[in-house]
C-alpha positions in Angstrom: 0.0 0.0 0.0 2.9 2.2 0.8 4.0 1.9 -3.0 0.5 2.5 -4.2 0.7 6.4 -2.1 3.9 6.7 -3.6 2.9 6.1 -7.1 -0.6 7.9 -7.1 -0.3 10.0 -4.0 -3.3 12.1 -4.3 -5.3 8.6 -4.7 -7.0 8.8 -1.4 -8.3 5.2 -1.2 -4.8 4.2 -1.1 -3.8 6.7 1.5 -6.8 5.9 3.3 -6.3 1.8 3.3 -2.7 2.9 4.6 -3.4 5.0 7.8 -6.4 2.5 8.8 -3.3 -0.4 8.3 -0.9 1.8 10.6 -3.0 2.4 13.1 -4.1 -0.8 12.9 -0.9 -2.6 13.2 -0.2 0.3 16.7 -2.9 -1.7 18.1 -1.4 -4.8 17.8 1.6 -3.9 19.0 3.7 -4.9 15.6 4.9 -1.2 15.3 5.8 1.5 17.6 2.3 2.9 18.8 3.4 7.0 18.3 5.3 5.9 14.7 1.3 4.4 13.8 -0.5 7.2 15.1 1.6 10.1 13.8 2.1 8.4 10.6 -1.3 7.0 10.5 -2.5 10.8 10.9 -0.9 11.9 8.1 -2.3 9.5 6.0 -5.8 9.9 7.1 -5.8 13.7 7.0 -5.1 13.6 3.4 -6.8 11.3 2.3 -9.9 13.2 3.5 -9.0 16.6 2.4 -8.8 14.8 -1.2 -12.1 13.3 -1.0 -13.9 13.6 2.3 -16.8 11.1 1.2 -14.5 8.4 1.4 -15.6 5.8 3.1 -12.5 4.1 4.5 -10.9 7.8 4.8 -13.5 7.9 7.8 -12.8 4.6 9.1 -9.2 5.4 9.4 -9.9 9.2 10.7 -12.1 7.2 13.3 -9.5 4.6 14.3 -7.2 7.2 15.2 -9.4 9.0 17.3 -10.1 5.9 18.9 -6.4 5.1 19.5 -6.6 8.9 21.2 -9.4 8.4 22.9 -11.2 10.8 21.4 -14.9 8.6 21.8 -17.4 11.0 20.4 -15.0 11.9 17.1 -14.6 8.1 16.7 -18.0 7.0 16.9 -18.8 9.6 14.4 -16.7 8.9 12.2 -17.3 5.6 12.5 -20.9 6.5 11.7 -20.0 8.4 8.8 -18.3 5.7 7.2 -21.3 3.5 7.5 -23.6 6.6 6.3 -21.5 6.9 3.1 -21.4 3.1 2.4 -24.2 0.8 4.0 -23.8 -2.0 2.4 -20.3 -2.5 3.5 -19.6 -5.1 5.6 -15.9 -2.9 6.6 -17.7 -0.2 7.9 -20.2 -2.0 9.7 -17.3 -4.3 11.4 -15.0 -0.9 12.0 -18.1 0.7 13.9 -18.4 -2.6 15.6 -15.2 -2.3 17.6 -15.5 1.3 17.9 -18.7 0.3 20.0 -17.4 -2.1 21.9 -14.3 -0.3 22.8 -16.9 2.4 24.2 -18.8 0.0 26.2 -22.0 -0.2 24.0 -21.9 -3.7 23.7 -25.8 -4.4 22.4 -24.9 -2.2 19.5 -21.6 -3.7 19.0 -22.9 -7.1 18.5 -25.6 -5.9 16.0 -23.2 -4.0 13.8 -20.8 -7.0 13.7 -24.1 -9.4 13.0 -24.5 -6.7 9.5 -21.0 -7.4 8.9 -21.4 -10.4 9.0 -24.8 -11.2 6.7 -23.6 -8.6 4.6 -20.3 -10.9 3.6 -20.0 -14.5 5.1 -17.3 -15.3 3.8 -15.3 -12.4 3.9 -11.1 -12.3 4.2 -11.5 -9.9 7.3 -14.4 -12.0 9.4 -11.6 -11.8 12.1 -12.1 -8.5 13.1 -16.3 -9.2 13.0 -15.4 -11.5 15.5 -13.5 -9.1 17.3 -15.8 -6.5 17.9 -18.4 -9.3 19.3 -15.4 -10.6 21.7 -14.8 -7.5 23.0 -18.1 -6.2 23.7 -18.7 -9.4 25.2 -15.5 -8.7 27.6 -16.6 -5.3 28.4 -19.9 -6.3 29.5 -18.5 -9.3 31.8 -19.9 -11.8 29.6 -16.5 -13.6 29.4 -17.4 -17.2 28.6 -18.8 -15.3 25.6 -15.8 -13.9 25.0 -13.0 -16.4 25.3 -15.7 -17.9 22.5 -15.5 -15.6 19.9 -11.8 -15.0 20.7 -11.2 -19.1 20.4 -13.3 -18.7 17.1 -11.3 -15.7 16.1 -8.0 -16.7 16.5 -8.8 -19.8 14.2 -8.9 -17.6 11.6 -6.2 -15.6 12.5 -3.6 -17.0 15.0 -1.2 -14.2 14.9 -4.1 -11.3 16.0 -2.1 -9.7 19.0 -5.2 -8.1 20.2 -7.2 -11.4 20.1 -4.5 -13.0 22.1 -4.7 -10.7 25.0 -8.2 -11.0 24.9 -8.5 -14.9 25.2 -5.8 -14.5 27.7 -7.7 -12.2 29.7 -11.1 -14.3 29.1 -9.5 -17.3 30.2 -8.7 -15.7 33.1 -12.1 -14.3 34.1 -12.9 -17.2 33.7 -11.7 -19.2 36.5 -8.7 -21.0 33.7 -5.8 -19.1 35.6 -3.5 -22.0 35.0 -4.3 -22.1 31.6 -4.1 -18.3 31.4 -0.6 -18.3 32.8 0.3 -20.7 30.3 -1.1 -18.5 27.4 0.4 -15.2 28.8 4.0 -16.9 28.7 3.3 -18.0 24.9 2.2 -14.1 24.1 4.9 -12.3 26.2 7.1 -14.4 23.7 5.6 -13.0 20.7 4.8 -9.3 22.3 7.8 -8.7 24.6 6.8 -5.2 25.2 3.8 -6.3 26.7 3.2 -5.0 30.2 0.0 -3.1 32.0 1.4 0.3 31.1 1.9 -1.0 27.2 -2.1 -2.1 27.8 -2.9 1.1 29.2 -1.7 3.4 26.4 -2.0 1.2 23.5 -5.4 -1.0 23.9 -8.0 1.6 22.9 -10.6 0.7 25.9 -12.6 4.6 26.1 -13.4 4.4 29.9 -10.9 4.1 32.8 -13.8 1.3 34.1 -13.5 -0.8 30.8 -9.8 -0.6 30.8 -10.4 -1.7 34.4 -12.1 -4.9 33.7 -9.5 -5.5 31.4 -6.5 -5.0 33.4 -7.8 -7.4 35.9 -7.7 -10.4 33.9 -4.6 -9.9 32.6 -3.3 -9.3 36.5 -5.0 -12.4 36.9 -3.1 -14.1 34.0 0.4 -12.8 35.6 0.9 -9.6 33.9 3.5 -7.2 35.5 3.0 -3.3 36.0 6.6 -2.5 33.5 
């Protein structure tokens, strides 16, 4: 994608697809967070002041914010990306974890439902899934959640986010041996991992959400630094 912004750079779907996979990959952890955001910014800001009825320019403009946690700007961007393309299952899934990440879990779920009637089989059913297991989490439903998270991370082992998740749900759960176990496996894979990593790169919107969060992971074994 970086080669398509350097070929056509006032293209603004390619810089658009660019800052949502920047600040994407910040929230997994696979690049620095402030090198996603800042150049994840960049991207996005342009890509909207060359065509501001982009749909995935308001996806990525809402992933940032929700990286900042900036919830009201997310959400409506979010929205906005849905308004200007209903009938795509991205949007609905990108509002999805927007949702959940805010603690409006009922909503969540449906958007995430439309994603998923709306393409069945698509490449990115992952992240569907992920916006159910973390509105799931948030609302203390975690049986629910180390579910979808199981389910999810058959699609796609290598979802950093996921992995915290199932390790925190298995946790909640009452699996602390097992959690232990998984948090060794991910700490392996996600060395920077600590609860002040969590706490300023996992976009939870509420200091009681990011809360409920950081308990399982205490649970699993996770250290402060």
């Amino acid at each position: 994608m970086a080669k398509a912004v350097e070929a056509y750079p006032d293209y603004a779907p390619a810089r658009s697809r660019l800052a949502f996979r920047l600040l994407f990959a910040a929230h997994m952890g696979w690049v620095d967070r402030d090198y996603g955001l800042r150049k994840g910014r960049e991207h996005a800001v342009r890509a909207l002041a060359l065509d501001d009825c982009d749909s995935w320019g308001q996806t990525a403009l809402g992933y940032l914010a929700m990286m900042e946690r900036r919830t009201a700007e997310s959400l409506a961007a979010f929205r906005r990306a849905v308004e200007l393309n209903p009938n795509s299952a991205t949007a609905h899934g990108d509002l999805s974890r927007g949702l959940a990440f805010a603690g409006h879990d009922r909503e969540a779920i449906a958007h995430a439902e439309d994603a998923i009637r709306l393409s069945p089989m698509d490449p990115d059913m992952a992240l569907f899934l992920g916006g159910i297991a973390v509105a799931h989490y948030g609302a203390g439903r975690y049986a629910e959640a180390l579910r979808a998270s199981e389910e999810l991370l058959r699609l796609r082992p290598g979802f950093q986010g996921a992995q915290r998740l199932h390790c925190a749900s298995l946790a909640q759960t009452g699996r602390i041996d097992e959690a232990r176990s998984y948090l060794e496996i991910l700490r392996r894979e996600q060395p920077q991992l600590t609860i002040d990593w969590i706490k300023a790169s996992v976009p939870y919107q509420t200091p009681q959400l990011m809360e409920r969060f950081l308990e399982g992971m205490r649970k699993a074994g996770l250290g402060e630094d």
